[in-house]
C-alpha positions in Angstrom: 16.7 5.7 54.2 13.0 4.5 53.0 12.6 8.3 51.9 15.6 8.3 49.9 15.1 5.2 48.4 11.7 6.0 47.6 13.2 9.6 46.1 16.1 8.0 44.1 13.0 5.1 42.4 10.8 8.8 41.7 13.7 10.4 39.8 14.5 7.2 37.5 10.7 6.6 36.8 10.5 10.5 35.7 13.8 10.1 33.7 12.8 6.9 31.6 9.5 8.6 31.0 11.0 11.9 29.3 13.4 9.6 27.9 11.3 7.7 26.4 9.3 10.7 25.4 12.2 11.8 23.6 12.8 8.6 21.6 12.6 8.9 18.0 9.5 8.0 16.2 10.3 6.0 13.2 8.4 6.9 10.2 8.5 3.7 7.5 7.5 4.6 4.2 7.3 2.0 1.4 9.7 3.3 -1.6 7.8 2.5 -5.0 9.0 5.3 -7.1 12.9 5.3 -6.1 14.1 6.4 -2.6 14.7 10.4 -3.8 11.0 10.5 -5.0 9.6 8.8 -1.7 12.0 11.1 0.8 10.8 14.4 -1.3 7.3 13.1 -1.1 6.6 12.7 2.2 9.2 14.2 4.2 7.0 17.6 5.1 4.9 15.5 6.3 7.1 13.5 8.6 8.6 16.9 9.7 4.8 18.1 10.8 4.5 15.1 12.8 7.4 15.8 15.0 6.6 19.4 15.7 3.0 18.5 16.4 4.3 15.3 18.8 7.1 17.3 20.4 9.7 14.3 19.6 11.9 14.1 16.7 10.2 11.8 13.9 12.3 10.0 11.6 12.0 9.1 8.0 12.9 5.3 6.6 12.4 4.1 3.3 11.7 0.5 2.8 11.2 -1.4 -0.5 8.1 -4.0 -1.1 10.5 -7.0 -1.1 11.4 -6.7 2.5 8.8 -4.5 4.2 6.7 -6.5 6.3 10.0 -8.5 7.8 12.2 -5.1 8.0 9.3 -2.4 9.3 8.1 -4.2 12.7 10.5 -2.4 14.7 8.8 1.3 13.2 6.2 3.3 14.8 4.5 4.4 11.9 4.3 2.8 8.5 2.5 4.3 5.5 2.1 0.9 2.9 0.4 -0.6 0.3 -3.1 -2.8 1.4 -1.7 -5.8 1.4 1.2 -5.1 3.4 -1.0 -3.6 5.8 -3.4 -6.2 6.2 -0.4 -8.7 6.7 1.3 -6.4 9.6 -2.0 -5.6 11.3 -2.7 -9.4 11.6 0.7 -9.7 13.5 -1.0 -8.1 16.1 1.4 -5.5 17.1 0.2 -2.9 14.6 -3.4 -1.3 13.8 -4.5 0.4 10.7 -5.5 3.9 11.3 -6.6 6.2 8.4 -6.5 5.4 4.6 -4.8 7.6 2.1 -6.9 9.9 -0.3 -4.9 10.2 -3.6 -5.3 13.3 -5.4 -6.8 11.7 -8.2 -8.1 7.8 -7.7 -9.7 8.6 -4.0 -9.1 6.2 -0.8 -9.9 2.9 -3.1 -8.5 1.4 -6.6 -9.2 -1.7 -8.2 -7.5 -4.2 -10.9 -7.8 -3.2 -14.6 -7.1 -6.0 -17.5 -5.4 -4.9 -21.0 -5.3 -6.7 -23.9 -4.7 -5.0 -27.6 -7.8 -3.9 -29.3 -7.2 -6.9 -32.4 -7.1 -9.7 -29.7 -8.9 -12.8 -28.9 -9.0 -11.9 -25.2 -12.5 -10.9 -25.2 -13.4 -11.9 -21.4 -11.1 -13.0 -18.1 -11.8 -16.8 -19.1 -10.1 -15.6 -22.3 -7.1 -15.7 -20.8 -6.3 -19.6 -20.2 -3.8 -20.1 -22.8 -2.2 -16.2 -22.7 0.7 -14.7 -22.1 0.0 -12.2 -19.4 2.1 -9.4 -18.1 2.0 -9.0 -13.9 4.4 -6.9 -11.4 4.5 -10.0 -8.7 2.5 -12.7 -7.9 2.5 -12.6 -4.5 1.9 -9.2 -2.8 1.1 -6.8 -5.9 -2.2 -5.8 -5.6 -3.8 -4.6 -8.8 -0.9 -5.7 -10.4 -1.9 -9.4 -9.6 -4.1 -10.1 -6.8 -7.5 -8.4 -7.4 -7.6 -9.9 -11.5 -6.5 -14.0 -10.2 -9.4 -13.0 -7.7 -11.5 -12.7 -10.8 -10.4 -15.6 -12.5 -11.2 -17.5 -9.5 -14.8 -15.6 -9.5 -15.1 -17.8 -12.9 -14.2 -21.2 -11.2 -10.2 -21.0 -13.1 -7.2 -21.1 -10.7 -5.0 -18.5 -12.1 -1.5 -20.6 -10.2 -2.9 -23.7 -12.0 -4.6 -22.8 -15.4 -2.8 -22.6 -18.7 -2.1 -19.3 -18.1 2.2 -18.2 -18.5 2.6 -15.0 -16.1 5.5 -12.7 -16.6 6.5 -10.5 -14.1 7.7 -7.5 -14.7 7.6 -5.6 -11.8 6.5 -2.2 -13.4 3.3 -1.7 -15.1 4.3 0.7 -17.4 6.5 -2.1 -18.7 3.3 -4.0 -19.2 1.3 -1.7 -20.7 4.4 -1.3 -23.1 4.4 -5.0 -23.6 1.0 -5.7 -24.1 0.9 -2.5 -26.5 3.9 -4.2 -28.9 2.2 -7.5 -28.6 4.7 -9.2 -26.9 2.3 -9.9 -24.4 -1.1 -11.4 -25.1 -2.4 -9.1 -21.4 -1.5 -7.2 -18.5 -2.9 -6.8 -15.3 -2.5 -2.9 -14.0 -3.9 -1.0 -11.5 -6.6 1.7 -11.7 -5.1 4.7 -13.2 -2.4 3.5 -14.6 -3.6 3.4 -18.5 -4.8 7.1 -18.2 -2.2 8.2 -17.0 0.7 6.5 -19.5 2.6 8.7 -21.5 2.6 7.0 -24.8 -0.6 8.1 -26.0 -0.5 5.8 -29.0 0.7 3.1 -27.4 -3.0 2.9 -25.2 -4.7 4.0 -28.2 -3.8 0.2 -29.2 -5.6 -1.0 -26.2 -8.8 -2.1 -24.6 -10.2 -2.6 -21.2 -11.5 -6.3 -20.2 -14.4 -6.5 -18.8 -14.5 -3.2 -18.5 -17.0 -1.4 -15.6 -17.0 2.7 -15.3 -18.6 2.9 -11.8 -17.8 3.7 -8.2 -14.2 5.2 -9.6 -12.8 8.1 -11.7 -10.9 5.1 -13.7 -12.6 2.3 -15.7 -11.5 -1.2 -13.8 -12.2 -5.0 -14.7 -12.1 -6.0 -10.9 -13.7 -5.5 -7.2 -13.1 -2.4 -5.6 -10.8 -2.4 -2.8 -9.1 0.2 -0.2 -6.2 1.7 -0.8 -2.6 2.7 1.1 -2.7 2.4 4.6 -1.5 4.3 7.7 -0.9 1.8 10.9 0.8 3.0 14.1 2.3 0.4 16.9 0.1 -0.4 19.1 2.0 0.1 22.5 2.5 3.5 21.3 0.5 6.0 24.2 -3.1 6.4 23.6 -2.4 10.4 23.2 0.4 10.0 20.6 -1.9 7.8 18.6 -4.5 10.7 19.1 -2.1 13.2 17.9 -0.6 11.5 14.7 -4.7 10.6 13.4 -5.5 14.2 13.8 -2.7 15.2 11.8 -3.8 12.7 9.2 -7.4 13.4 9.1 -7.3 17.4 9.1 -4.5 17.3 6.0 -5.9 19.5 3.6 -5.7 19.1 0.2 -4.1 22.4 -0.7 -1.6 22.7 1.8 2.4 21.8 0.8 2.4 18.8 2.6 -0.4 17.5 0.8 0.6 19.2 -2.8 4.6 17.3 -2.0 2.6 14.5 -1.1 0.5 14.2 -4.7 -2.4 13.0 -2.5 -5.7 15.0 -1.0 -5.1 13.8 2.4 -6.7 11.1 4.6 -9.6 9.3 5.3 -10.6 7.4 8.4 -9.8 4.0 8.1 -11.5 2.1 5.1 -12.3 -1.9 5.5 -9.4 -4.3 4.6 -11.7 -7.6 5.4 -12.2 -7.6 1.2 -8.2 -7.5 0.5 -7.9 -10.3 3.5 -10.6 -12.2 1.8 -8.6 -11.7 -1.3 -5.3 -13.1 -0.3 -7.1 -16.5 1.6 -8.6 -17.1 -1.8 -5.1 -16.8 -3.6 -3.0 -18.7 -0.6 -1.2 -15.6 0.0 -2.1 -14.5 3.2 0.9 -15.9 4.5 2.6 -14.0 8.2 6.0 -16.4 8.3 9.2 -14.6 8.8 7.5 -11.5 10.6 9.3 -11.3 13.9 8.9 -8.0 16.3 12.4 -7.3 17.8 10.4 -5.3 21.2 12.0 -1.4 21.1 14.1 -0.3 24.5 
């Protein structure tokens, strides 16, 4: 009876393990250019991940609004820094590799517009503007990493005379601050070289403009860019496995190419974005609640 018992206890512990080897891995991606673009982009390499693991992987597309409450229940999540710093600080995530974009690297920084004819000539310059922003709470170098610099200056961007609009799409700002309907526009790095409307920049100028460390001219810090965070509980090997798959993505290959990034790097420091968001009063963890997966 003891032998059979012990037998029948064998067989469940073996089952629950290839079950649970089976389970789907679920892949969170954040959607920032529309949920078609984001599924094209990096559903290769989703697809590699679950023939190198040997378990299906699936894809989920997630918006910035609800992200951080909606993707603790994922395995992997591919996000923006300040997401990432927020869910690794939950403490049931870690940050594993940093993403190389084809063109800006594995960091960006905040870039300040203003027209050419304007009176912004310098960040303090600013008290008393209009200024174009995505958010002002978890957009980066569409917010963050400029109100930093404001603060650098001893001026509290949430309490100066300063009226922020969001917009929620730089180009929209770059458009705005272009037509003068805005008096400046805080964009990421990138963003102005890469516009469309060539005359429209050609009306434009760079505040406190610096050309080093980057490809692109910025007006703020330096910072790390998207991250790459697995759950923790996740087995050491599987964790093994997915940041060798990040870290040997080549640049040429069609999972990099559908990608529109080089590949990965290991993982960069986030302290500076943390540092960020304490100086702004936005690094804020209410509302995240893990749901443990069965």
């Amino acid at each position: 009876m003891f032998k059979r018992a012990l037998f029948i206890i064998s067989l469940q512990l073996i089952l629950c393990s290839v079950a649970g080897a089976n389970q789907p891995l679920d892949f969170i991606a954040l959607n920032m250019k529309g949920s078609k673009v984001t599924k094209n982009q990096w559903s290769p390499l989703v697809d590699y991940l679950a023939f190198t693991l040997n378990r299906p992987v699936e894809l989920k597309i997630l918006k910035n609004s609800n992200y951080v409450k909606r993707s603790v229940n994922g395995s992997i999540l591919l996000t923006n820094p300040v997401n990432a710093v927020i869910i690794e600080d939950g403490g049931d995530f870690e940050i594993i590799a940093t993403m190389n974009q084809k063109k800006q690297g594995s960091r960006f920084a905040g870039v300040i517009i203003t027209r050419k004819d304007s009176l912004v000539k310098n960040i303090s310059d600013l008290v008393g503007r209009r200024v174009g922003v995505v958010n002002k709470t978890f957009a980066a170098g569409g917010f963050l990493f400029q109100s930093n610099e404001l603060l650098r200056r001893g001026i509290d961007p949430m309490n100066a005379d300063i009226t922020f609009r969001e917009l929620f799409n730089q180009k929209a700002i770059i458009k705005h601050v272009a037509s003068g309907e805005l008096d400046a526009g805080f964009i990421k790095t990138g963003m102005l070289e890469s516009y469309s409307d060539r005359k429209a920049v050609a009306k434009l100028r760079i505040v406190n403009k610096m050309i080093d460390g980057l490809p692109y001219a910025r007006s703020t810090a330096i910072y790390p860019n998207w991250a790459v965070l697995v759950r923790k509980n996740l087995p050491q090997d599987v964790k093994n496995r997915i940041v060798d798959v990040l870290l040997s993505l080549k640049e040429n290959t069609h999972i990099a190419t559908r990608a529109g990034i080089k590949g990965f790097v290991a993982r960069r420091d986030y302290d500076a974005i943390k540092q960020v968001m304490n100086n702004l009063g936005t690094y804020q963890f209410k509302n995240i609640q893990t749901i443990p997966r069965h």
